[in-house]
mmCIF file of the C-alpha atoms, coordinates in Angstrom:
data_MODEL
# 
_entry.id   MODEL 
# 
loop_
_atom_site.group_PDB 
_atom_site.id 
_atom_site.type_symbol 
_atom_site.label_atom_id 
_atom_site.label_alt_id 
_atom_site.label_comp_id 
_atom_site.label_asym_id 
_atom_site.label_entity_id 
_atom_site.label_seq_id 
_atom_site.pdbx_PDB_ins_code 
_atom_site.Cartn_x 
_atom_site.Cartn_y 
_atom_site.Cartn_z 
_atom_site.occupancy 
_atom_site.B_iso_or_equiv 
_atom_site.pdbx_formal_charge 
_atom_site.auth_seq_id 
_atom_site.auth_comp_id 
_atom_site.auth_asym_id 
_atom_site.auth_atom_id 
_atom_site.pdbx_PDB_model_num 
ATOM 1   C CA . UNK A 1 1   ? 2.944   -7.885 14.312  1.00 0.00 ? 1   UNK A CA 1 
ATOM 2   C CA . UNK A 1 2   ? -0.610  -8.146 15.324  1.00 0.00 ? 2   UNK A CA 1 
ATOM 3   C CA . UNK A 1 3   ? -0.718  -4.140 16.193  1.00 0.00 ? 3   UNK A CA 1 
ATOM 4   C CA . UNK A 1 4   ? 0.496   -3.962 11.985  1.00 0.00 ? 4   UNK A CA 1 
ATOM 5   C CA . UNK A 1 5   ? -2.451  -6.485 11.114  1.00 0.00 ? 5   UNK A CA 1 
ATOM 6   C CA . UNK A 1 6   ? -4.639  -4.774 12.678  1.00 0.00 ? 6   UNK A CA 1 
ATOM 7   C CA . UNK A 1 7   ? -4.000  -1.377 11.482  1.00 0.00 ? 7   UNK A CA 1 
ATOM 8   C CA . UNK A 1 8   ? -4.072  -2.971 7.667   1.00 0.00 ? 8   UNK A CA 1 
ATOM 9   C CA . UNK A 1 9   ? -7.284  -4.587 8.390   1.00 0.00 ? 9   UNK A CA 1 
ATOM 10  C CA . UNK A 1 10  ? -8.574  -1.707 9.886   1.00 0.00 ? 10  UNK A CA 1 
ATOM 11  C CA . UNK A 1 11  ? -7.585  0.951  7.562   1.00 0.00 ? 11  UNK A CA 1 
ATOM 12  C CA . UNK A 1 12  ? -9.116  -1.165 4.618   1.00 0.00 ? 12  UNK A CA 1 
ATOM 13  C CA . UNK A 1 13  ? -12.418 -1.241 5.980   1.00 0.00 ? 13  UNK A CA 1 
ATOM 14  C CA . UNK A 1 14  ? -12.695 2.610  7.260   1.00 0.00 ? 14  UNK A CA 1 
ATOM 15  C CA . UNK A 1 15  ? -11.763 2.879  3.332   1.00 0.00 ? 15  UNK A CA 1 
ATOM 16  C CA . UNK A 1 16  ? -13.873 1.002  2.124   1.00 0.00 ? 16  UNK A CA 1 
ATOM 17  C CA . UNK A 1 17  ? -16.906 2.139  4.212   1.00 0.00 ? 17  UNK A CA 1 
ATOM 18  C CA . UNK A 1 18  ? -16.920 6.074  3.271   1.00 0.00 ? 18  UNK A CA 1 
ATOM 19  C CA . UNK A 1 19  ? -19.292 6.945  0.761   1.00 0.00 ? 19  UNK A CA 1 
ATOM 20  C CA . UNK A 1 20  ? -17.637 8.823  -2.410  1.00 0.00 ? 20  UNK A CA 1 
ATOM 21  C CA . UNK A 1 21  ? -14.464 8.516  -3.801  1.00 0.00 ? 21  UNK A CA 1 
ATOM 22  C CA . UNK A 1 22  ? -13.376 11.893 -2.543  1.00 0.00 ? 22  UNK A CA 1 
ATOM 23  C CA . UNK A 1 23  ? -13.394 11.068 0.837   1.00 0.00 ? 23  UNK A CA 1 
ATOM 24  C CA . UNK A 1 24  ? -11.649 7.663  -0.062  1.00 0.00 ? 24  UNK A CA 1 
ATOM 25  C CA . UNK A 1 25  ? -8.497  9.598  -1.350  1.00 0.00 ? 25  UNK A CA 1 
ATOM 26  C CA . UNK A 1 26  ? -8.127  11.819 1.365   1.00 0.00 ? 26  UNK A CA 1 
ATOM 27  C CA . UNK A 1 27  ? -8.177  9.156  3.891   1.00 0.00 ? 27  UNK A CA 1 
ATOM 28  C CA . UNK A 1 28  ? -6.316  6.958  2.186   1.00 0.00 ? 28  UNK A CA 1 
ATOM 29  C CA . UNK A 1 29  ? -3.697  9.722  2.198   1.00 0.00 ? 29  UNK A CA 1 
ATOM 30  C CA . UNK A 1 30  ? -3.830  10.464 5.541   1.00 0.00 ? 30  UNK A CA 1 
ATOM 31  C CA . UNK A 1 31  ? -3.523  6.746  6.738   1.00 0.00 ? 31  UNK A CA 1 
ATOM 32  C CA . UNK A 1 32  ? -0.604  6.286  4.023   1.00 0.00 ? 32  UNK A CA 1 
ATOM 33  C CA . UNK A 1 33  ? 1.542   8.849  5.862   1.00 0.00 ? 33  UNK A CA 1 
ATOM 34  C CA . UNK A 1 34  ? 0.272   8.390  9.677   1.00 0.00 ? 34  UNK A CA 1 
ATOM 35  C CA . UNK A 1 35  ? 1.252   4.481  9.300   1.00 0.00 ? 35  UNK A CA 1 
ATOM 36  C CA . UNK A 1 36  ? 4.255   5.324  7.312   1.00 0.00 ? 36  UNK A CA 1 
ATOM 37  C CA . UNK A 1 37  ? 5.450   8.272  10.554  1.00 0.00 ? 37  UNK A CA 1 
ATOM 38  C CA . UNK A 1 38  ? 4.749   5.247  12.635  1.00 0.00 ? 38  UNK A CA 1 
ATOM 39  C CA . UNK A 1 39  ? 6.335   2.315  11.059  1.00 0.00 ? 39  UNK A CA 1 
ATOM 40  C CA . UNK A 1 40  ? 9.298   4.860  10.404  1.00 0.00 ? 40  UNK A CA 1 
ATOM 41  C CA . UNK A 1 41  ? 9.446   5.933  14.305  1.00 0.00 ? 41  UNK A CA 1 
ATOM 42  C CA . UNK A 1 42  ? 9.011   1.840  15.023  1.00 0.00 ? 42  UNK A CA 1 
ATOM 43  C CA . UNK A 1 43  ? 12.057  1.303  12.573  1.00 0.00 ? 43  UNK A CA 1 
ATOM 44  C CA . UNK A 1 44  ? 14.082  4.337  13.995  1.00 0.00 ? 44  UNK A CA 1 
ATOM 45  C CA . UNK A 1 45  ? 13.920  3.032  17.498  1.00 0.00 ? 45  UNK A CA 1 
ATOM 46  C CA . UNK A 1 46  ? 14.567  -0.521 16.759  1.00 0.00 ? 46  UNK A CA 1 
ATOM 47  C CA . UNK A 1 47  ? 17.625  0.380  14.478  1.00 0.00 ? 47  UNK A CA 1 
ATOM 48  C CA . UNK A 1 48  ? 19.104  2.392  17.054  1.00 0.00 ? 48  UNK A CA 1 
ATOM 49  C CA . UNK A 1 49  ? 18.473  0.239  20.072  1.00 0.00 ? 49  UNK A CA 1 
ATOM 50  C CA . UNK A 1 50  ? 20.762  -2.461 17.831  1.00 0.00 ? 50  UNK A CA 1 
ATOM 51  C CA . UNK A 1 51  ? 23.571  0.282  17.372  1.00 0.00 ? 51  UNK A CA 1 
ATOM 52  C CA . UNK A 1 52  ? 22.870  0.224  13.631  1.00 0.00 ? 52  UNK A CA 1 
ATOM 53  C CA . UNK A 1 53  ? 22.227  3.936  12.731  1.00 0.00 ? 53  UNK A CA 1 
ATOM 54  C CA . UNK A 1 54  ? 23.659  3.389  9.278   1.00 0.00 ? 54  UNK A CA 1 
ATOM 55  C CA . UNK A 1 55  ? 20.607  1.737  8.163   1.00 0.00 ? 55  UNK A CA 1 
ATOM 56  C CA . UNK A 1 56  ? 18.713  4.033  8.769   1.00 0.00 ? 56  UNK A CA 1 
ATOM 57  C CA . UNK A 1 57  ? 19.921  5.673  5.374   1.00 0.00 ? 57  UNK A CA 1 
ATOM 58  C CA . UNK A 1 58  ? 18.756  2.802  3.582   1.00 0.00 ? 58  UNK A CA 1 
ATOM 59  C CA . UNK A 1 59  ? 15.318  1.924  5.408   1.00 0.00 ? 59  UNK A CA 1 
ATOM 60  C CA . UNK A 1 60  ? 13.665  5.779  5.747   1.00 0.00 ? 60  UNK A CA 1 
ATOM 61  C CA . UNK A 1 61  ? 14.252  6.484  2.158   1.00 0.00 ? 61  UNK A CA 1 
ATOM 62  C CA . UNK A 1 62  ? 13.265  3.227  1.315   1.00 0.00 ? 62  UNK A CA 1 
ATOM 63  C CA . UNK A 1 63  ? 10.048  3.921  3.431   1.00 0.00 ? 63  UNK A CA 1 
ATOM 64  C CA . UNK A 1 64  ? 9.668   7.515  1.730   1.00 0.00 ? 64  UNK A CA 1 
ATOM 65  C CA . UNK A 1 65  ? 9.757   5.893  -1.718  1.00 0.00 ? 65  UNK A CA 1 
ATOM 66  C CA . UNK A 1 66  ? 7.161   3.412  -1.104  1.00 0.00 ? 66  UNK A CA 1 
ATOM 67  C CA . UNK A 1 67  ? 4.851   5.426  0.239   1.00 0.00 ? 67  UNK A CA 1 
ATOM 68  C CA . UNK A 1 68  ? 5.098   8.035  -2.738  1.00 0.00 ? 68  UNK A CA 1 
ATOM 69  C CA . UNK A 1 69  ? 4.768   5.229  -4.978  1.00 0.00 ? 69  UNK A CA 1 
ATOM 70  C CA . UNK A 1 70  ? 1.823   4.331  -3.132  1.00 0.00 ? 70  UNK A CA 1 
ATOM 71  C CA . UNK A 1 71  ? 0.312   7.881  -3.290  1.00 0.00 ? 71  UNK A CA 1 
ATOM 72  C CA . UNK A 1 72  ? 1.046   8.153  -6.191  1.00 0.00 ? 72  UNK A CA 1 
ATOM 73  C CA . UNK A 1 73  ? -0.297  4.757  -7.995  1.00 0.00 ? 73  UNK A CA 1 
ATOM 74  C CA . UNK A 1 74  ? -3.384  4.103  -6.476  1.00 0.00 ? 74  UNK A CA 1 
ATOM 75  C CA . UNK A 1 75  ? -6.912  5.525  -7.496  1.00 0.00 ? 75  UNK A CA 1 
ATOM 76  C CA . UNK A 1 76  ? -9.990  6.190  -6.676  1.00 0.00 ? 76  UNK A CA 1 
ATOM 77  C CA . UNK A 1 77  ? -12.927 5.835  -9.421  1.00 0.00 ? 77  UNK A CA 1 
ATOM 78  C CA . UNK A 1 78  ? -15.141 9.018  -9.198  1.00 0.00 ? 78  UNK A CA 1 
ATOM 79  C CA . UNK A 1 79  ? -17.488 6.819  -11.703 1.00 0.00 ? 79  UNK A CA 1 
ATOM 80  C CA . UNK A 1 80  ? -17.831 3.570  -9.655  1.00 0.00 ? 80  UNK A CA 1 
ATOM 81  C CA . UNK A 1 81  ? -15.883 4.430  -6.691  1.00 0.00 ? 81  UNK A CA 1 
ATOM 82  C CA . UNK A 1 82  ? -13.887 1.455  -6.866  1.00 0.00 ? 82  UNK A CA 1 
ATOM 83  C CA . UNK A 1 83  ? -10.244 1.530  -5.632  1.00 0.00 ? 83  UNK A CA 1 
ATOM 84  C CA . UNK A 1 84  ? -7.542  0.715  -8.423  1.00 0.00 ? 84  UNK A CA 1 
ATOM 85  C CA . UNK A 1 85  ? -3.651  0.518  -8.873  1.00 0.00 ? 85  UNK A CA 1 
ATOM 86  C CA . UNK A 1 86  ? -1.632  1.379  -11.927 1.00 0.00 ? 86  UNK A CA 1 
ATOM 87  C CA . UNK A 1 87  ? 1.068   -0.618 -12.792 1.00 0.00 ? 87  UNK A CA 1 
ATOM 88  C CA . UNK A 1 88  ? 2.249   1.233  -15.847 1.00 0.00 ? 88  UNK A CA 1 
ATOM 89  C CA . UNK A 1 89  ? 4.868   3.715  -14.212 1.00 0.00 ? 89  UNK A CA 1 
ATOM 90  C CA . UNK A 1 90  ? 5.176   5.819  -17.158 1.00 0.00 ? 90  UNK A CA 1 
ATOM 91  C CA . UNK A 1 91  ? 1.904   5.928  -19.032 1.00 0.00 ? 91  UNK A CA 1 
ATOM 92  C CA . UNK A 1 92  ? 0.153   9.403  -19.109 1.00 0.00 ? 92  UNK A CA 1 
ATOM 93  C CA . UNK A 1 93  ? -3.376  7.996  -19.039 1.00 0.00 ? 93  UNK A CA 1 
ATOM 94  C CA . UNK A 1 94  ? -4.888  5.256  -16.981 1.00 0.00 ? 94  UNK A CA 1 
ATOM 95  C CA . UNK A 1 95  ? -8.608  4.015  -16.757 1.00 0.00 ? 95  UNK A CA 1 
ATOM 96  C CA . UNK A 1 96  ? -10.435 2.267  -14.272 1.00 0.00 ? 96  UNK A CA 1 
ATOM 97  C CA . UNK A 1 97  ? -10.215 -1.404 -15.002 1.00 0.00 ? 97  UNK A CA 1 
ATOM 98  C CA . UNK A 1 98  ? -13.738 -2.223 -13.923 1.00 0.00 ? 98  UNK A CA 1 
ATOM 99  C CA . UNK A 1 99  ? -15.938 0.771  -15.688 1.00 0.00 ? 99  UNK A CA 1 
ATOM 100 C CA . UNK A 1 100 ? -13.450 2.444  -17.925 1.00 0.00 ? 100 UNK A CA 1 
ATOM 101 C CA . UNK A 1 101 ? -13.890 5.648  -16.530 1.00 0.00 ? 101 UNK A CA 1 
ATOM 102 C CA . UNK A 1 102 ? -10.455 8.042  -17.315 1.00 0.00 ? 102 UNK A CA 1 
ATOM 103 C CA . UNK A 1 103 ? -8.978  8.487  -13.999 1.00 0.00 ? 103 UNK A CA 1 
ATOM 104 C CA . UNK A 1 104 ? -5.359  9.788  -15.198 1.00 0.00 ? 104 UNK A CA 1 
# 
């Protein structure tokens, strides 16, 4: 749990620290899918040390899922820089909430 904490905490301020928005969405990217490969190898081992493999076909996908949505969802402001998430799913525009700036 603490190894998780820490790899939250630390990933938010590596984010946070680089200087354009650019470089915020590629390593946000790349720290969205290297902790989602390890929390799904740290899931795959404990699920078959149990004898469960069956839920594995609910958990990866699960995994898979959320990390698209959070790929997907989350923004970068090239105006402010500011980080953002949409909530609205299905809209085909989205603006930063804190300068307006379009960002979808």
């Amino acid at each position: 749990m603490v190894a998780w904490v820490a790899l939250g905490i630390g990933s938010w301020v590596w984010i946070r620290t680089r200087p354009s928005a650019d470089e915020k969405r590629v390593w946000h990217r790349r720290i969205t899918i290297a902790s989602g490969v390890l929390f799904g190898l740290f899931l795959t081992f404990t699920i078959l040390s149990w004898h469960q493999p069956f839920a594995l076909l609910i958990f990866i996908p699960s995994l898979a899922l959320i990390m698209f949505l959070n790929l997907r969802f989350t923004f970068f402001c090239d105006s402010c820089g500011k980080i953002s998430h949409s909530q609205n799913w299905f809209s085909s525009t989205y603006h930063c909430p804190r300068c307006g700036h379009k960002l979808r």
